[in-house]
N, CA, C and O atoms as a CHARMM CRD file, in Angstrom:
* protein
*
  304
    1    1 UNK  N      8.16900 -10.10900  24.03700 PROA 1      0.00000
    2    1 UNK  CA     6.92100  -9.63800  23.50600 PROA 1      0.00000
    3    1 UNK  C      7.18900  -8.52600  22.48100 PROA 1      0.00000
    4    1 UNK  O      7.73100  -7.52000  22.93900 PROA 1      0.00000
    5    2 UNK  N      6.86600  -8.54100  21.02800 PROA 2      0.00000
    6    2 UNK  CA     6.87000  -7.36800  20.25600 PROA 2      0.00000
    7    2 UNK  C      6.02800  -6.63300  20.38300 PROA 2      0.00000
    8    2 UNK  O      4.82300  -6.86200  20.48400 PROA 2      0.00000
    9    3 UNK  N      6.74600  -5.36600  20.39600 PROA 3      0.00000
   10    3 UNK  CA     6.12100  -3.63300  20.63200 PROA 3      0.00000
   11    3 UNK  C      5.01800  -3.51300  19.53200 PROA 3      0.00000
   12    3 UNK  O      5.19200  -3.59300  18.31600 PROA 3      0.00000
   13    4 UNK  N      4.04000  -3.33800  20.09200 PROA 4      0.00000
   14    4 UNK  CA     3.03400  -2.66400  19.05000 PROA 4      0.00000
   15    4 UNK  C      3.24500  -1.19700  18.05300 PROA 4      0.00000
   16    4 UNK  O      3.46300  -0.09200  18.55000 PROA 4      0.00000
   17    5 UNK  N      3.11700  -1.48300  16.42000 PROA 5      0.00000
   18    5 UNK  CA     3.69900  -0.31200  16.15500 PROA 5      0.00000
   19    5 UNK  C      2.79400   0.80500  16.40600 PROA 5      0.00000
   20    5 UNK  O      1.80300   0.68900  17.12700 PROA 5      0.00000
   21    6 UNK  N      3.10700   1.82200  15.85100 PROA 6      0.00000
   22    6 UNK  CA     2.68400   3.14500  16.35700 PROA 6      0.00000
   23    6 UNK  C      2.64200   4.09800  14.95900 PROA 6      0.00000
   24    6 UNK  O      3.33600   3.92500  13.95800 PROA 6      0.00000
   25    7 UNK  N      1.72700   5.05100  15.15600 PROA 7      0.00000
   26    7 UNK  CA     1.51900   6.43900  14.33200 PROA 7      0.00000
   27    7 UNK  C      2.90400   7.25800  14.06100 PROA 7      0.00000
   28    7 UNK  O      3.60400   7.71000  14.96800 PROA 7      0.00000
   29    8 UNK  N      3.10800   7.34300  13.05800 PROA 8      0.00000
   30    8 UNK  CA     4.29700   8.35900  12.70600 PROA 8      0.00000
   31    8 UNK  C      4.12000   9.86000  12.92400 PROA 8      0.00000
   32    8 UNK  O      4.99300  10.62500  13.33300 PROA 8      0.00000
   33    9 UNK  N      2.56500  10.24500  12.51200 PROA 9      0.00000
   34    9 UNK  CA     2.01000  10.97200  13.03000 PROA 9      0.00000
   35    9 UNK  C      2.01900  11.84300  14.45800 PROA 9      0.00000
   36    9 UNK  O      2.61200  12.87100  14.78500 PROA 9      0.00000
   37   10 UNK  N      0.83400  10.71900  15.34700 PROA 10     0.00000
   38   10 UNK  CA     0.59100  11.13500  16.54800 PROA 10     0.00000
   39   10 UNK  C      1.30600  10.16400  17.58700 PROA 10     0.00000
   40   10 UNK  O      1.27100  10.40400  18.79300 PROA 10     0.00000
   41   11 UNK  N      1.82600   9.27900  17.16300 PROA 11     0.00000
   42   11 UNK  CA     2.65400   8.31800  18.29900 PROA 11     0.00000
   43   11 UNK  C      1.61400   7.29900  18.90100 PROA 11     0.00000
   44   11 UNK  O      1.96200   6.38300  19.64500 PROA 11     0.00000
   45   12 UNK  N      0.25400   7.54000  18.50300 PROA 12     0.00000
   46   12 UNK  CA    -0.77800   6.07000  19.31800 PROA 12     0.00000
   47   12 UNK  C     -0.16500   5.27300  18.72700 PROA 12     0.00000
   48   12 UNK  O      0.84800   5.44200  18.04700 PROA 12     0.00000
   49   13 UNK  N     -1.11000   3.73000  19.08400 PROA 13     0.00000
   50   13 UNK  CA    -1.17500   2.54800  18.66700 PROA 13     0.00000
   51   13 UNK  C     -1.92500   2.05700  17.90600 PROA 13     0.00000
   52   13 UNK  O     -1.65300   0.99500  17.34700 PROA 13     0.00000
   53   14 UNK  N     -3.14800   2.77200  17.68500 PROA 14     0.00000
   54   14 UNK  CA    -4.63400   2.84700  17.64700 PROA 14     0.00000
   55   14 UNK  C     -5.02700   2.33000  15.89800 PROA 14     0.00000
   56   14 UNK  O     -6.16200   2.48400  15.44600 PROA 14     0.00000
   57   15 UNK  N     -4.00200   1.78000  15.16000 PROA 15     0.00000
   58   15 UNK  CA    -3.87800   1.56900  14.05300 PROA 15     0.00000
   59   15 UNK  C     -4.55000   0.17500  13.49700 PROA 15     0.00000
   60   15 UNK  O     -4.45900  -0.90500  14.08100 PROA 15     0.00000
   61   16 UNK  N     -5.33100   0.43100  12.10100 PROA 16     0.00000
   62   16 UNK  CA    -6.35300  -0.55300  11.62800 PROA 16     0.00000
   63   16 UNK  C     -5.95300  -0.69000  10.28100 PROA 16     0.00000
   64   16 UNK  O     -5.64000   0.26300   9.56800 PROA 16     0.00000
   65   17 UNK  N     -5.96600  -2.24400   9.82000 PROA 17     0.00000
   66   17 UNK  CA    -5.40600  -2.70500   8.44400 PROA 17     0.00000
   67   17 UNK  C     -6.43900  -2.98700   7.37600 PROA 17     0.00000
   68   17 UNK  O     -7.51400  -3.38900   7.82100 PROA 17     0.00000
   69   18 UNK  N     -6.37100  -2.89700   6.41400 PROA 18     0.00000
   70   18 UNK  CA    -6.87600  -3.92700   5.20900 PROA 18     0.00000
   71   18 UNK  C     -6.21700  -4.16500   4.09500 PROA 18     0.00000
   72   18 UNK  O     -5.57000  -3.18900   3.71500 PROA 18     0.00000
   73   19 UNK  N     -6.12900  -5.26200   3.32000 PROA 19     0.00000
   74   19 UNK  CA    -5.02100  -6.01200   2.58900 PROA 19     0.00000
   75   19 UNK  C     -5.84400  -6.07800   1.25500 PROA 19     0.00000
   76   19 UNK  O     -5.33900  -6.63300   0.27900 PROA 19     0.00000
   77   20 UNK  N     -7.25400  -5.45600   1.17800 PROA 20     0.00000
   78   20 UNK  CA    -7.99400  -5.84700   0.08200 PROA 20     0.00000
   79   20 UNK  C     -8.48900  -4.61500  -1.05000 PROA 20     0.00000
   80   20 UNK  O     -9.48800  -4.69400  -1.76500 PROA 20     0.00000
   81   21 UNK  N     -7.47400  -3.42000  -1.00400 PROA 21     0.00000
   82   21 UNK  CA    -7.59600  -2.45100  -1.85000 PROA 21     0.00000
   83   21 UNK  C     -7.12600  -2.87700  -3.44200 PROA 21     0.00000
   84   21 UNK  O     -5.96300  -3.16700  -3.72300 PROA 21     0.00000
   85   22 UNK  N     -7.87800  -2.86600  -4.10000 PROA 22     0.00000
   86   22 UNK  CA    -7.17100  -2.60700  -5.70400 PROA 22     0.00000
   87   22 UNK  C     -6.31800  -1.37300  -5.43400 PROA 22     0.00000
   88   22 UNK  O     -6.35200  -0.58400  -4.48900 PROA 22     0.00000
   89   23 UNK  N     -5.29500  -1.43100  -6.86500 PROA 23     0.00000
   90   23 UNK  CA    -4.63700  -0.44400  -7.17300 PROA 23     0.00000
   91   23 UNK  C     -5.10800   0.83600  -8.05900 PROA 23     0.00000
   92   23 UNK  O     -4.71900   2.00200  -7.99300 PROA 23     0.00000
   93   24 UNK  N     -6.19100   0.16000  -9.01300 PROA 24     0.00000
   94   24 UNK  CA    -6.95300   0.63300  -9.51500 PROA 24     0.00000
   95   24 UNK  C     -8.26200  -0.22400  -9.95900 PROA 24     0.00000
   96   24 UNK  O     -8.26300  -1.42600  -9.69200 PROA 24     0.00000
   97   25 UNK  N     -9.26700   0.29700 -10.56200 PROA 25     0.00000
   98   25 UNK  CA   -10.14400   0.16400 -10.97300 PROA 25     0.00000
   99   25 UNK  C    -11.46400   1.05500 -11.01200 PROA 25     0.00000
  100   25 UNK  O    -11.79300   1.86300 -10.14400 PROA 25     0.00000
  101   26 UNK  N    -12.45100   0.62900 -12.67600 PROA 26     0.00000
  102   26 UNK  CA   -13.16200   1.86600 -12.58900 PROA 26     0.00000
  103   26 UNK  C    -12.46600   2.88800 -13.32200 PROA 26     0.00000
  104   26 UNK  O    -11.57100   2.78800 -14.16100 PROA 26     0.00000
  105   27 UNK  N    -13.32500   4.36200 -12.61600 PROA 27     0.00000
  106   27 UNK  CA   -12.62000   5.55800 -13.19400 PROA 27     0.00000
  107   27 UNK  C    -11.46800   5.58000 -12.23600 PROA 27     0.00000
  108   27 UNK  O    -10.82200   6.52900 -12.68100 PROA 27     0.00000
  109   28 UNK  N    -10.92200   5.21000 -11.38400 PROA 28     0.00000
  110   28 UNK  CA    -9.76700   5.41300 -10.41200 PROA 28     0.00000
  111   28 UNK  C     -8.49200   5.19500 -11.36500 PROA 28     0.00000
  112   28 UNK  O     -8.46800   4.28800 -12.19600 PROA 28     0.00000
  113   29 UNK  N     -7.45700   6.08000 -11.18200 PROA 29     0.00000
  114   29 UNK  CA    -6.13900   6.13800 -11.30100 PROA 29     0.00000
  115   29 UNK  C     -5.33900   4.74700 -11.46300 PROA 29     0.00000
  116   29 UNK  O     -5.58700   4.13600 -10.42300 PROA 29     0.00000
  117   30 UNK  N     -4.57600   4.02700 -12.19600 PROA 30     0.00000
  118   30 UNK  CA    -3.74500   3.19300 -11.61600 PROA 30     0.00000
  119   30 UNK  C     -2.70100   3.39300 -11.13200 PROA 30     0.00000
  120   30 UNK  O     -1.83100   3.74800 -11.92700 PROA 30     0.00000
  121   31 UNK  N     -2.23200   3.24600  -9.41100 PROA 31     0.00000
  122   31 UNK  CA    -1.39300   3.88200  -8.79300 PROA 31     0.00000
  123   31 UNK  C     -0.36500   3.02700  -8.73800 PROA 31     0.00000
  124   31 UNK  O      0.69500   3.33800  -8.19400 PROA 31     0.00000
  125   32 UNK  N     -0.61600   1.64000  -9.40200 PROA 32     0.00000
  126   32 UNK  CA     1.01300   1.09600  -9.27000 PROA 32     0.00000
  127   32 UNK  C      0.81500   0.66500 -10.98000 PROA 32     0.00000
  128   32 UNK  O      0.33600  -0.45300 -11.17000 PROA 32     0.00000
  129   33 UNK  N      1.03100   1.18600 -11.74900 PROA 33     0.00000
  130   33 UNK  CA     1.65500   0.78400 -13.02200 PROA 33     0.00000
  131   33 UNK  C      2.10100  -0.34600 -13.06800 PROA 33     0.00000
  132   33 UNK  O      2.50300  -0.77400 -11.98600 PROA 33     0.00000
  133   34 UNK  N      2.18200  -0.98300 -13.89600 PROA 34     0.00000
  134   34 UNK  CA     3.24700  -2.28400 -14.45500 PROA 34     0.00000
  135   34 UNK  C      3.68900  -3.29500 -13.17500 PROA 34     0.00000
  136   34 UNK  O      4.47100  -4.21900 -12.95000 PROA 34     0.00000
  137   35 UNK  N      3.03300  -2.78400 -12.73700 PROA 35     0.00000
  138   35 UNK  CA     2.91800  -4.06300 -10.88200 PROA 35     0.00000
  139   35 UNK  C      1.81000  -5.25900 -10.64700 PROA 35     0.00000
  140   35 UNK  O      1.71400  -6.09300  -9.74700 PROA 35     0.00000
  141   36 UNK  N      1.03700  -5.01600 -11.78000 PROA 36     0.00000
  142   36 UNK  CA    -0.14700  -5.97600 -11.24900 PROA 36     0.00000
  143   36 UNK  C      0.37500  -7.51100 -12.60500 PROA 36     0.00000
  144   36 UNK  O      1.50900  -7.97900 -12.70300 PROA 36     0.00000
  145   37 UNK  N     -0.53100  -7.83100 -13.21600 PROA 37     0.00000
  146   37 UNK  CA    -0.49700  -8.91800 -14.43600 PROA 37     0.00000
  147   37 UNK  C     -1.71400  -8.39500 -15.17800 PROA 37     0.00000
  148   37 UNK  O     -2.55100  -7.53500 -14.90600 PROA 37     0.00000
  149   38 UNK  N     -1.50900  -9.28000 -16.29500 PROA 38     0.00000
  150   38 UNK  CA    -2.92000  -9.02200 -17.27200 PROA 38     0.00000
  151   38 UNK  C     -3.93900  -9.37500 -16.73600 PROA 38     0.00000
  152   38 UNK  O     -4.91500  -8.64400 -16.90600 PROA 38     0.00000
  153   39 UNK  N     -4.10100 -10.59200 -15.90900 PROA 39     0.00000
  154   39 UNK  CA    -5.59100 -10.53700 -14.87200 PROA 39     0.00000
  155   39 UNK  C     -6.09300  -9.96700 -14.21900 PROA 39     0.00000
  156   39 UNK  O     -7.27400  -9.66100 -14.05700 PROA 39     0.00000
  157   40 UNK  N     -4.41800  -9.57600 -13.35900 PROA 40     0.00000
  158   40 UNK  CA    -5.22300  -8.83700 -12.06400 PROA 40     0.00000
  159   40 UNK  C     -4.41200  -7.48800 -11.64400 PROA 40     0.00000
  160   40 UNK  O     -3.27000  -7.27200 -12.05100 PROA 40     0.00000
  161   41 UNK  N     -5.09300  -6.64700 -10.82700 PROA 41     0.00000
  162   41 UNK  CA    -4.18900  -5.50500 -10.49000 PROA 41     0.00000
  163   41 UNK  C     -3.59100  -5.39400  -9.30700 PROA 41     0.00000
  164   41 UNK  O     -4.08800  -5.89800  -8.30000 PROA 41     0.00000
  165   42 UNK  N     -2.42400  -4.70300  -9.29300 PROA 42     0.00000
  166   42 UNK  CA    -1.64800  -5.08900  -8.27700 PROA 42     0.00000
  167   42 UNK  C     -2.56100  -4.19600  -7.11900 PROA 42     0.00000
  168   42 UNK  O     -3.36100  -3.33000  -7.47300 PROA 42     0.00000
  169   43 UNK  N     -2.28300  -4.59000  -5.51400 PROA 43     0.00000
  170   43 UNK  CA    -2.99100  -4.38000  -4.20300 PROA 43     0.00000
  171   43 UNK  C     -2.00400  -3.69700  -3.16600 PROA 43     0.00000
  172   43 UNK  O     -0.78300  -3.77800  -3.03300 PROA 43     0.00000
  173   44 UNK  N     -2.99000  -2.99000  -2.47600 PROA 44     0.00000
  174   44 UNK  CA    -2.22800  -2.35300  -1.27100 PROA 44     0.00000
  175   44 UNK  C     -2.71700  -3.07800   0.25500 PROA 44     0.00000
  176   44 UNK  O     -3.55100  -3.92600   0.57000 PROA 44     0.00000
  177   45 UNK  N     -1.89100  -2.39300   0.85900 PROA 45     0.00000
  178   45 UNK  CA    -2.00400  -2.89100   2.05600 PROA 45     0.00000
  179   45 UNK  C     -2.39900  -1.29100   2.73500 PROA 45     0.00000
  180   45 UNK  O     -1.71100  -0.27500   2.64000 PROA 45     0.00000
  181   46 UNK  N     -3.69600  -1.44600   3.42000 PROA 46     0.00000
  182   46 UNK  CA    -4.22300   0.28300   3.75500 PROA 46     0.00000
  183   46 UNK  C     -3.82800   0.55800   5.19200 PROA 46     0.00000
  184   46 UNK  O     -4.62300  -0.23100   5.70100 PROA 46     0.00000
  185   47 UNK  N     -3.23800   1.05100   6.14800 PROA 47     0.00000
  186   47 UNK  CA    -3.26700   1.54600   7.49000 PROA 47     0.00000
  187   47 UNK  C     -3.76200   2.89000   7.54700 PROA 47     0.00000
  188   47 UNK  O     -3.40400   3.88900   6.92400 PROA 47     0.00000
  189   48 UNK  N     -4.72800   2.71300   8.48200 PROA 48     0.00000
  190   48 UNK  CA    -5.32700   3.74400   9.04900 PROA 48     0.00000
  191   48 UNK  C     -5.27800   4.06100  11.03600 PROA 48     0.00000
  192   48 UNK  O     -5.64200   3.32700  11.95500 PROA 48     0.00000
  193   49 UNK  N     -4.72100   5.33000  11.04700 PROA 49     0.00000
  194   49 UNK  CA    -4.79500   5.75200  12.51100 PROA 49     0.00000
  195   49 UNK  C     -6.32100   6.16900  12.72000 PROA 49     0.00000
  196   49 UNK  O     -6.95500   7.04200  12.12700 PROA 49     0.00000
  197   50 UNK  N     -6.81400   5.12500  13.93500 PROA 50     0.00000
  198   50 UNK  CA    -7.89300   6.05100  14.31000 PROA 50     0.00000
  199   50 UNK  C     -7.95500   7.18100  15.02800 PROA 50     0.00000
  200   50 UNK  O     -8.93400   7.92400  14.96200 PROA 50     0.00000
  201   51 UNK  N     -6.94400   7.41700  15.76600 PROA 51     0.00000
  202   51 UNK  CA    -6.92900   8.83400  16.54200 PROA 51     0.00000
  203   51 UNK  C     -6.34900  10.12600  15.67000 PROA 51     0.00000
  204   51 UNK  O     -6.79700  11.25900  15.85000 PROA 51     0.00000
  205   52 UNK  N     -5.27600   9.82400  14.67900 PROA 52     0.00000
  206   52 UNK  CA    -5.34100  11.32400  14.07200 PROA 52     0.00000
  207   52 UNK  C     -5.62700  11.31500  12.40100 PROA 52     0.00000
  208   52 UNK  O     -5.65700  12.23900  11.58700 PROA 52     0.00000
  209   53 UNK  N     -5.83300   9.79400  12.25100 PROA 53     0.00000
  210   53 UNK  CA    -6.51700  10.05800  10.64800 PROA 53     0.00000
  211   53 UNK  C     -5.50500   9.56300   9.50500 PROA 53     0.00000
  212   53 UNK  O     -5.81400   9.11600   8.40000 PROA 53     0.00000
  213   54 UNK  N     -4.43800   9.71900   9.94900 PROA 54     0.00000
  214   54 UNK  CA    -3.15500   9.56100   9.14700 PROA 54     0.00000
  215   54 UNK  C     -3.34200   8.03100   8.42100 PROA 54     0.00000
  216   54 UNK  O     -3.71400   7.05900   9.07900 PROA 54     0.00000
  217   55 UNK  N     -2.99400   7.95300   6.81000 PROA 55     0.00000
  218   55 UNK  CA    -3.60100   6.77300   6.56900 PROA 55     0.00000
  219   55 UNK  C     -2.36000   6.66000   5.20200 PROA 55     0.00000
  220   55 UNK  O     -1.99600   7.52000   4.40000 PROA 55     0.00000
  221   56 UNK  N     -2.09200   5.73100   5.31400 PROA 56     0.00000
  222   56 UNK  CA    -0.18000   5.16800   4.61900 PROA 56     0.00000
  223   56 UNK  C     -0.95200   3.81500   3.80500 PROA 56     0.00000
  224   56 UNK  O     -1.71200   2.99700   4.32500 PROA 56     0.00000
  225   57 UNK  N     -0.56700   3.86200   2.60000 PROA 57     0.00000
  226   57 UNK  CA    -0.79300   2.60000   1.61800 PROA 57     0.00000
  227   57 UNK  C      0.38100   1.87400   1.11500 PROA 57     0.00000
  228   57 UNK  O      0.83900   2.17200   0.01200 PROA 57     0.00000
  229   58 UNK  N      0.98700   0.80400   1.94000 PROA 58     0.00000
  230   58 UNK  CA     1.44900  -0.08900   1.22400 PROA 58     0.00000
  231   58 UNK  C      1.68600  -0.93100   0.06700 PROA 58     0.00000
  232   58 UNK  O      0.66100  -1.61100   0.00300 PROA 58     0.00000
  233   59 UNK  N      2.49300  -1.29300  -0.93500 PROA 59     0.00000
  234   59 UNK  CA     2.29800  -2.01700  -1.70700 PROA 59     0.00000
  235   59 UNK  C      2.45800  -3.48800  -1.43600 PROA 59     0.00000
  236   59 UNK  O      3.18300  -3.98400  -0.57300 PROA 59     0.00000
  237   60 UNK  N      1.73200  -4.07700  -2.23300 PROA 60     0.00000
  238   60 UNK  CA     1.75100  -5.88500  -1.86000 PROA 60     0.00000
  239   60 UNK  C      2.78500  -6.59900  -1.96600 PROA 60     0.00000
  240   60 UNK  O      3.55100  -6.14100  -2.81400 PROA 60     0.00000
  241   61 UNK  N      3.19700  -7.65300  -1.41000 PROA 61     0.00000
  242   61 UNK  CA     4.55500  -8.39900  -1.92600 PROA 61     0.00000
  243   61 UNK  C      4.94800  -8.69100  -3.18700 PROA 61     0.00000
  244   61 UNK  O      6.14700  -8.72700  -3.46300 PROA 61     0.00000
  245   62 UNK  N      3.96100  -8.94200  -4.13300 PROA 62     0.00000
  246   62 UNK  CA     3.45600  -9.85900  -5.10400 PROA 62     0.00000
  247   62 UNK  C      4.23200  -8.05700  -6.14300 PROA 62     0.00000
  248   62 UNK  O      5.17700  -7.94600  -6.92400 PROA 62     0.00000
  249   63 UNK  N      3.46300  -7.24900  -5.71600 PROA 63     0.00000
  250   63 UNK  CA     3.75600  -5.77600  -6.30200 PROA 63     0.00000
  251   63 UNK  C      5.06400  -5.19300  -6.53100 PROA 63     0.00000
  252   63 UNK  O      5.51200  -4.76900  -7.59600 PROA 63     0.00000
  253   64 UNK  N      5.61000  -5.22600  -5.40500 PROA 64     0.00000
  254   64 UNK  CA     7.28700  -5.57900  -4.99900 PROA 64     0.00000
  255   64 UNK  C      8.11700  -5.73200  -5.41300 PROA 64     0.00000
  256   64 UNK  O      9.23400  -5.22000  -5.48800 PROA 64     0.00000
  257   65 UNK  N      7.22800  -7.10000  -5.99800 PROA 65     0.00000
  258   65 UNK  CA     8.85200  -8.04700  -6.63800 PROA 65     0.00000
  259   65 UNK  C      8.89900  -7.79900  -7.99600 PROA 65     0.00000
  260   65 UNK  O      9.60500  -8.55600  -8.66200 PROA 65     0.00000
  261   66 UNK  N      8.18300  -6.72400  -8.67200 PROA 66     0.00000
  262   66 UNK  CA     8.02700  -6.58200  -9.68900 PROA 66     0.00000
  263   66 UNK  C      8.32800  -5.08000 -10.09100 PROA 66     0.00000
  264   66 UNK  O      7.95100  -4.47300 -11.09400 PROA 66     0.00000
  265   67 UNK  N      8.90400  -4.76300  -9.31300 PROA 67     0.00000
  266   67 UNK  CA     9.17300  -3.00400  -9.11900 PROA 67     0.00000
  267   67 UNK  C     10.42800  -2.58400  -9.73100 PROA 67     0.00000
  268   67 UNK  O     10.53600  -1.59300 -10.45200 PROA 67     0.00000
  269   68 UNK  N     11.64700  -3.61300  -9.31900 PROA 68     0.00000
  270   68 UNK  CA    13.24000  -3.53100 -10.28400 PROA 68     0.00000
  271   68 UNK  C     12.85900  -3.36000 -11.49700 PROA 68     0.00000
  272   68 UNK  O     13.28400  -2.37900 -12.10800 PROA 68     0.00000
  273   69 UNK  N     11.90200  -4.34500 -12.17000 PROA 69     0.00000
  274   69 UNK  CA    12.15000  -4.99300 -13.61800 PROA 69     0.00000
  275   69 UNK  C     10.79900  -4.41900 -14.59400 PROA 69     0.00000
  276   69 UNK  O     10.51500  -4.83800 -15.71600 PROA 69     0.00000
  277   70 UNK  N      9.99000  -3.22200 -13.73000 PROA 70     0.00000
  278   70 UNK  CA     9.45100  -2.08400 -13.94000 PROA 70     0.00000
  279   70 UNK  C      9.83100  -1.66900 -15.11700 PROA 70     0.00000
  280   70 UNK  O     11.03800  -1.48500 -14.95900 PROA 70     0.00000
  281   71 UNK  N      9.51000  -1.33800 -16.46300 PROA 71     0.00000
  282   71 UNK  CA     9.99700   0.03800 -17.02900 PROA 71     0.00000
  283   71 UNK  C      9.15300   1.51300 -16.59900 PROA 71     0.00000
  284   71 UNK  O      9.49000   2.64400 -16.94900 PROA 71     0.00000
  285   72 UNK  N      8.12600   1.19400 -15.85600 PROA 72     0.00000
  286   72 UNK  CA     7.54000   2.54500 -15.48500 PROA 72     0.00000
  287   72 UNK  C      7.74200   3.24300 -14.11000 PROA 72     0.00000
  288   72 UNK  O      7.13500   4.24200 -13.72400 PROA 72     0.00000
  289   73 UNK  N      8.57200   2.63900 -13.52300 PROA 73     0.00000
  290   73 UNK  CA     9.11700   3.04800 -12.21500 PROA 73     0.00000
  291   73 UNK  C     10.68200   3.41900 -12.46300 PROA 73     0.00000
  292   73 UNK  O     11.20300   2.76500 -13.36600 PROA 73     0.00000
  293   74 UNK  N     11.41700   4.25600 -11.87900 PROA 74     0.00000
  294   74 UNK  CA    12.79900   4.18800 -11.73900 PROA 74     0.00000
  295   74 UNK  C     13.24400   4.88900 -10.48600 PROA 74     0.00000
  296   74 UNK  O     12.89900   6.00300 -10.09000 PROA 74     0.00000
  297   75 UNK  N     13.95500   4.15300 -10.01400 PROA 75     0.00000
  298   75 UNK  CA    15.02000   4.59800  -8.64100 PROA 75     0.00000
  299   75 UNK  C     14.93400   5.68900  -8.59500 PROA 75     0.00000
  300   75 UNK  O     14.32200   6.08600  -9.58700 PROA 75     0.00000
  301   76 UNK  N     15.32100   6.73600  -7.73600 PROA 76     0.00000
  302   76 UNK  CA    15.75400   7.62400  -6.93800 PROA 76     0.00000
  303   76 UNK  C     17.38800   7.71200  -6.24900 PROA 76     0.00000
  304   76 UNK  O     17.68700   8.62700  -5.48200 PROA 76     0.00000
């Protein structure tokens, strides 16, 4: 049986997803640059803890694979 993950935070379980954030749009920021296409913008994946609030945004697969070959991103 796989372990349910947990808060980095507070250590619950108590954690809730959604897969349907833009990256930007509107007056909002674009937070993944050069990740999306000319149609569309690239997406996060949102987790939210309900017990201490703590809330971590993923980037999409699709976002990902497009992150090497970036010129607006660079390694660390």
């Amino acid at each position: 049986m796989q372990e349910k993950p947990s808060c980095p935070e507070c250590g619950q379980s108590n954690l809730y997803a959604t897969d349907k954030v833009s990256a930007c749009g509107g007056y909002a920021p674009n937070y993944l640059p050069g990740l999306g296409s000319f149609l569309s913008v690239a997406r996060f994946t949102v987790v939210v803890c309900k017990d201490c609030g703590l809330t971590r945004f993923f980037a999409s697969p699709p976002a990902l694979a497009k992150l090497t070959e970036s010129t607006k991103w660079h390694k660390l």
